[in-house]
VOMARRO-892367 format. One line per field, with one value per residue: residue in one letter; x, y, z of N, C-alpha, C in turn; residue number from 1. Coordinates in steps of 0.2 Angstrom, whole numbers. Example, Ala and Ser with C-alpha at 12.3 -4.5 7.8 and 13.67 -1.06 7.14 Angstrom:
<pts>
resn	[A:S] .
nxx	[66:64] .
nyy	[-28:-11] .
nzz	[39:35] .
caxx	[62:68] .
cayy	[-22:-5] .
cazz	[39:36] .
cxx	[66:64] .
cyy	[-16:0] .
czz	[39:39] .
resi	[1:2] .
</pts>
This chain:
<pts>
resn	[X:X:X:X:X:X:X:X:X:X:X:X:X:X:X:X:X:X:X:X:X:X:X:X:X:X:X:X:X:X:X:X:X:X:X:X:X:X:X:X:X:X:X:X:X:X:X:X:X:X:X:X:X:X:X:X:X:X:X:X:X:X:X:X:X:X:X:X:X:X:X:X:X:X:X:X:X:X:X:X:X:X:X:X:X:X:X:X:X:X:X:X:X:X:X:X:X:X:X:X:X:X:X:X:X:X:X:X:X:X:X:X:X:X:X:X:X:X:X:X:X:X:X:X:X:X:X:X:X:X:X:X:X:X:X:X:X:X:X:X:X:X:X:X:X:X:X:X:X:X:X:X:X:X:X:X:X:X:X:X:X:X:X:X:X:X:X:X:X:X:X:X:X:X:X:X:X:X:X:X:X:X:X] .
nxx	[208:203:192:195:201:190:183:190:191:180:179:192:189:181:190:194:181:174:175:164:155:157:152:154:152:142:125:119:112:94:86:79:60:54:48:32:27:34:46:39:28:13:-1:-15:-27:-43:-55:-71:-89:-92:-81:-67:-57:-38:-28:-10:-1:16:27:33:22:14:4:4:-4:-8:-21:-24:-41:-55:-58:-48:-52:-46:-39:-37:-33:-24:-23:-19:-16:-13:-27:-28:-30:-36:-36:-37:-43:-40:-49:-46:-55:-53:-58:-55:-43:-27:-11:1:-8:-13:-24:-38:-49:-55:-68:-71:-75:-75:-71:-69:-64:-65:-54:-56:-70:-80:-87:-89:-88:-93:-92:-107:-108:-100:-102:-101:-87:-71:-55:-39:-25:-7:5:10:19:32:38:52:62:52:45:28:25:19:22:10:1:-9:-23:-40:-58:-74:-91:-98:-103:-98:-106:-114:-110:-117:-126:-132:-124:-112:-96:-88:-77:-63:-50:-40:-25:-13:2:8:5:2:-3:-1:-2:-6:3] .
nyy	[156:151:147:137:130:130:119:107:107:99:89:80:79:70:57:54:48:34:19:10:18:21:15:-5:-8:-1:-1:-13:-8:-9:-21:-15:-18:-29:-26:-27:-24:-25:-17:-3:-1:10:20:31:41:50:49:53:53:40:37:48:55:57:47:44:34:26:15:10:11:3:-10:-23:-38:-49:-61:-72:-75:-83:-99:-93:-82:-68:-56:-52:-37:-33:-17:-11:-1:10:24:37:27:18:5:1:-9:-10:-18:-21:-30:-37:-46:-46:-42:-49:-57:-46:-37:-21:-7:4:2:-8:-17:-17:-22:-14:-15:-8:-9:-7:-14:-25:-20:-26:-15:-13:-10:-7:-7:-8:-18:-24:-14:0:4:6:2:10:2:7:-2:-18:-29:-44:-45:-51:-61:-76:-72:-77:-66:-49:-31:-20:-5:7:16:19:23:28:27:30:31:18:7:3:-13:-19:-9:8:20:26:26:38:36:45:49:38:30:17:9:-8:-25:-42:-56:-71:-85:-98:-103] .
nzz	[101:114:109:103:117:126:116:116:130:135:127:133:145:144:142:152:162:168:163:161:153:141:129:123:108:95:94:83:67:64:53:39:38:24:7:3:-6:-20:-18:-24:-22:-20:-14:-18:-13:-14:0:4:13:24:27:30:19:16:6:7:5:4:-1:10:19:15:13:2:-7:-18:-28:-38:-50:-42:-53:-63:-67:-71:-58:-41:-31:-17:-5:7:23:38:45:54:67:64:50:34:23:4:-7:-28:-39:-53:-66:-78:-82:-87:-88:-90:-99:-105:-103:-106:-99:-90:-83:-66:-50:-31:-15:-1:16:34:45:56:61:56:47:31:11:-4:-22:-32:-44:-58:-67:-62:-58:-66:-69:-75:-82:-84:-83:-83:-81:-78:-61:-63:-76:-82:-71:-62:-53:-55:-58:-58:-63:-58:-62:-53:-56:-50:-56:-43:-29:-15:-9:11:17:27:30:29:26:13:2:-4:-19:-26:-36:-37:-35:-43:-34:-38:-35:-44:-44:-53:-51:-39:-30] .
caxx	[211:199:186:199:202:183:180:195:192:177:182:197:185:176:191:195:177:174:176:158:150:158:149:159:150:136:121:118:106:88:83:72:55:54:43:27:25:38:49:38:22:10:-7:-17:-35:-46:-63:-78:-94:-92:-74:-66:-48:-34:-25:-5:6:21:30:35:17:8:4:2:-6:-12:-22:-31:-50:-59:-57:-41:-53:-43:-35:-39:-27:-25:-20:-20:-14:-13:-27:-29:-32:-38:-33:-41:-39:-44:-47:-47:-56:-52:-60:-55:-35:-24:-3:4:-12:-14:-28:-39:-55:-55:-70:-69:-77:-69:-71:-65:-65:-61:-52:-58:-72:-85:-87:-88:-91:-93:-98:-114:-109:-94:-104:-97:-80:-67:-46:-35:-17:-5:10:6:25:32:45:59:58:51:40:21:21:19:23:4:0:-15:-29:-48:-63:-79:-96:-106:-100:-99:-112:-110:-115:-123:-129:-135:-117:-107:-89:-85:-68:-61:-42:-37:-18:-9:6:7:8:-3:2:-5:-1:-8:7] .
cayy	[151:151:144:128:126:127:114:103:103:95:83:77:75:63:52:51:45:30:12:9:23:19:9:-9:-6:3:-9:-14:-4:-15:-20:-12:-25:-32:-23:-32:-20:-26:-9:2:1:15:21:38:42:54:46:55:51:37:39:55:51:59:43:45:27:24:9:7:11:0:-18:-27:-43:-52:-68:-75:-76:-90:-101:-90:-77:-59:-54:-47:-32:-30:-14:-10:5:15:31:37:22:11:2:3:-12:-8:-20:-21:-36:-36:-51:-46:-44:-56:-55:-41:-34:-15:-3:9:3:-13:-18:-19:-23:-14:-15:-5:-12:-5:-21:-28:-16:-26:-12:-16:-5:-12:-5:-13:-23:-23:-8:5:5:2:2:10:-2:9:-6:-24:-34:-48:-45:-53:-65:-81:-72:-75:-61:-42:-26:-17:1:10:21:17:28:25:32:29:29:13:6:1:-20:-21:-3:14:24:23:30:41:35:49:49:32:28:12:4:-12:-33:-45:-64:-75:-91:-99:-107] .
cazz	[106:119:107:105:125:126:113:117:136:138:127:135:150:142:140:159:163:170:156:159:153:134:124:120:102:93:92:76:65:64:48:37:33:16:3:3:-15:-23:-17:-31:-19:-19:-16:-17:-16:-9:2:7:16:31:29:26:23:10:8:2:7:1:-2:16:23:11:12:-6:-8:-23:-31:-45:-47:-43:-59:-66:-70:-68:-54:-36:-30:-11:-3:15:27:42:43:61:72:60:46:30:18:-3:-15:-32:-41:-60:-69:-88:-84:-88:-84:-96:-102:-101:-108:-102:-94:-85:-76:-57:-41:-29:-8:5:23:40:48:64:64:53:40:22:5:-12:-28:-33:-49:-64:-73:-56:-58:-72:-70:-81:-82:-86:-82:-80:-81:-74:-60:-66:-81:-79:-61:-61:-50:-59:-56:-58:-60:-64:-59:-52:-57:-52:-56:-40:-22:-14:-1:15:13:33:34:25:23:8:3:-12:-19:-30:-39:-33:-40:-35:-39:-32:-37:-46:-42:-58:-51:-33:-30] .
cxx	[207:194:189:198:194:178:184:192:186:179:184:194:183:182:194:188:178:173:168:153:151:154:155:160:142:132:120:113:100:86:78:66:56:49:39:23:31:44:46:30:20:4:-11:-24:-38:-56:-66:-83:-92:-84:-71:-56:-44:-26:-17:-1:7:21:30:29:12:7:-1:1:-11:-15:-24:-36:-50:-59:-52:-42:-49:-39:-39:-31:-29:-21:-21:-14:-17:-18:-30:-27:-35:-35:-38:-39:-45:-43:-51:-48:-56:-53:-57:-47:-32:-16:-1:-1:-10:-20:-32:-45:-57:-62:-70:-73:-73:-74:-67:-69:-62:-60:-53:-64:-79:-91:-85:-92:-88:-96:-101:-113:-102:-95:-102:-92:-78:-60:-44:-28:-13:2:8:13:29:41:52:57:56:46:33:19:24:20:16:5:-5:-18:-35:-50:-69:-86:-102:-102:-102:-102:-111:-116:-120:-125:-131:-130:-115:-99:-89:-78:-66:-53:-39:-31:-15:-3:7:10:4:1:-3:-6:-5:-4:14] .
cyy	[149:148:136:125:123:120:107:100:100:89:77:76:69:56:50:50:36:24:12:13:25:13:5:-7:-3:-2:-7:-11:-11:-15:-18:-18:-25:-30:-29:-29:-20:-19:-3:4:9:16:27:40:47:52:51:50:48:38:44:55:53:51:45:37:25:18:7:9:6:-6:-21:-35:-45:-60:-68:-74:-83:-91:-99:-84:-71:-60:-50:-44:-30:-24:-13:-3:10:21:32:32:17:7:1:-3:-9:-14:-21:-27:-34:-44:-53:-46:-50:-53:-52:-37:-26:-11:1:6:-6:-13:-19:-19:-18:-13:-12:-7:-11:-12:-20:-26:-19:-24:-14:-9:-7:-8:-11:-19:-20:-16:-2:10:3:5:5:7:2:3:-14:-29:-38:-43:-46:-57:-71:-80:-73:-69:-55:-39:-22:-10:4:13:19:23:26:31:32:29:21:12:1:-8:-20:-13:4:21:22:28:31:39:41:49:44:30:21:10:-1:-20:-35:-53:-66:-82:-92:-103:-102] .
czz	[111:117:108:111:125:124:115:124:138:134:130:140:148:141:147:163:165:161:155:156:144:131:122:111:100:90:84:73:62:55:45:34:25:14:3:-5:-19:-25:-23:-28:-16:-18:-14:-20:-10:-8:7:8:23:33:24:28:14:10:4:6:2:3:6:22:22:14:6:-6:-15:-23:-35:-42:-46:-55:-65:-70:-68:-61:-46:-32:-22:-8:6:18:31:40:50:64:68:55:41:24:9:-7:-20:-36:-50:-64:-75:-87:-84:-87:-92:-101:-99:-106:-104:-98:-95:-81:-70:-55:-37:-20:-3:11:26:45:54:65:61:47:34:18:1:-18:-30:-38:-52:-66:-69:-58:-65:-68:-76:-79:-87:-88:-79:-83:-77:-71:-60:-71:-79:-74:-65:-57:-54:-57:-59:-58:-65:-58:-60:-55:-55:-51:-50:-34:-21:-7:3:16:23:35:28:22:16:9:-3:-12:-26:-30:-36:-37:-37:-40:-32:-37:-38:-48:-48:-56:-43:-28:-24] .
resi	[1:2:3:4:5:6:7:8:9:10:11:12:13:14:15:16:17:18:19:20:21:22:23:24:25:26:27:28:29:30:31:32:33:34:35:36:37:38:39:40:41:42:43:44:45:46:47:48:49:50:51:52:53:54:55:56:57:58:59:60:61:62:63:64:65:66:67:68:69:70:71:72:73:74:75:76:77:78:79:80:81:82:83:84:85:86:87:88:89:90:91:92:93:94:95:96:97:98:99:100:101:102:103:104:105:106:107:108:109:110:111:112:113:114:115:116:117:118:119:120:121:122:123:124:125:126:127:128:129:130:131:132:133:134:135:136:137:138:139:140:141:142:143:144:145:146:147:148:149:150:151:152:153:154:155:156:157:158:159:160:161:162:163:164:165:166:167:168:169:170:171:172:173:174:175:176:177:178:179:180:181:182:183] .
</pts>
């Protein structure tokens, strides 16, 4: 009985306080931003040398961008995301896919860039890198845009374009978007 008073009486204090000190209403809860990965974005890789960074962003850390090549060859795959203080953009240039392809060994380019900072790393040629595309399907029927996913490999660190660093990219996974169209 003494638990009850206890828990009852400060209540009932609360409800002869002053009006103002009630909220009218509970502000509204903020919306959540809109997936820029088509809600399934992912990306996870482990870099050594100039940058030493175990990368894991989810869907809601990620930022996914795509385009065509020049000419309508293949595809470039943008990733971007938060590591420390910086911001770490990755992309992924694939000449040889095309929309709903999938297989194991894709040539690639691939660039990592510390934004703002002037930093750039590039593997040297096609012959580097390859993608495996596990999922390469349009978002809805009818979309130019895809739902992408697969895995980097490459055999060579990438070197740094205005300087003497490189960056090991090891177990890169992504899931992400692949826009076909420019429109």
């Amino acid at each position: 009985m003494v638990a009850v008073l206890l828990t009852i009486g400060p209540l009932a204090a609360c409800e002869n306080g002053p009006a103002e000190a009630v909220p009218a209403a509970l502000p509204d809860k903020p919306e959540q931003a809109a997936s820029t990965c088509a809600g399934t974005g992912v990306l996870q890789a482990i870099l050594s040398g100039a940058i030493v960074a175990r990368l894991d962003w989810p869907d809601e850390a990620l930022r996914c961008e795509s385009m065509p090549r020049p000419d309508a060859n293949g595809v470039r795959l943008r990733f971007s995301g938060e590591v420390g203080e910086e911001r770490l953009a990755i992309i992924i240039a694939l000449p040889a896919l095309g929309p709903g392809e999938t297989g194991d060994e894709f040539d690639s380019n691939v660039t990592i860039s510390v934004e703002g900072s002037g930093r750039f790393f590039s593997a040297p040629n096609l012959d580097s890198c390859w993608t495996q595309i596990a999922v390469n399907e349009p978002l809805e029927e009818g979309s130019d845009t895809y739902h992408v996913l697969g895995g980097l490999t490459c055999m060579s660190p990438l070197g740094e374009i205005n300087g003497d660093s490189f960056v090991d990219v090891q177990l890169l996974r992504f899931s992400g978007i692949a826009m076909w169209s420019t429109r």
